[in-house]
C-alpha positions as CSV (number, residue, x, y, z in Angstrom):
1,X,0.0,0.0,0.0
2,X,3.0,2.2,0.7
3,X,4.2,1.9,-3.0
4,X,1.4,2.8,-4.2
5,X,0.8,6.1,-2.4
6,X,4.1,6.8,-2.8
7,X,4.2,5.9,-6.8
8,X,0.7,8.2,-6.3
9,X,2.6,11.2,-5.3
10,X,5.1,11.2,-7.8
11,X,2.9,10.5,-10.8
12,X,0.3,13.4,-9.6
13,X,2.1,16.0,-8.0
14,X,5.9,16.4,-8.8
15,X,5.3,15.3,-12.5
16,X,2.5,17.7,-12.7
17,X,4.6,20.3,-11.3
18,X,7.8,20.4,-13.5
19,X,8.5,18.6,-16.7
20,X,10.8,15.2,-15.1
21,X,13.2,13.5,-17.9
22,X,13.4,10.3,-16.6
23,X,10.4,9.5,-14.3
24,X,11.8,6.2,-12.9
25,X,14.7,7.3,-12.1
26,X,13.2,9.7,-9.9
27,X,11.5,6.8,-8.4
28,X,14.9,5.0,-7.2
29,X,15.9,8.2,-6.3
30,X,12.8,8.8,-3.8
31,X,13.1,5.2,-2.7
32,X,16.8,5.1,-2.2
33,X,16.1,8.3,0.0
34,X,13.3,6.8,1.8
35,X,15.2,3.6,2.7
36,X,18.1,5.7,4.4
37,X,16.2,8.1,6.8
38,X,18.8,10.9,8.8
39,X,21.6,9.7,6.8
40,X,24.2,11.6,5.1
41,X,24.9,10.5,1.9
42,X,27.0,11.5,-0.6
43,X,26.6,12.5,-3.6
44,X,28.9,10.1,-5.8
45,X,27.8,7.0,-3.3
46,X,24.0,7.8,-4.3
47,X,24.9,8.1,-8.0
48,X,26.3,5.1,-8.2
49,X,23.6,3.2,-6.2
50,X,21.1,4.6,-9.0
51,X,23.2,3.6,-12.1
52,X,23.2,0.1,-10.6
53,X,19.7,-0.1,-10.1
């Protein structure tokens, strides 16, 4: 139920808000920052988590 509010979300109201290239990635990106709450992360570690997925 929590993917699909989430997927929700960011079909309705980001992508209706700005013009988004690549939709799905924006998806691993939300997920990848939803599975790692208070976290730093950097940049080049997140980058290369999302060209693997």
């Amino acid at each position: 139920m929590v993917d699909s509010l989430i997927a929700t979300v960011l079909a309705w109201d980001v992508l209706q808000m700005t013009k988004i290239a690549k939709p799905t990635l924006l998806g691993h990106l939300f997920a990848l920052a939803a599975a790692l709450p208070a976290q730093a992360v950097s940049y080049p570690k997140m980058l290369g988590q999302l060209q693997d997925a």
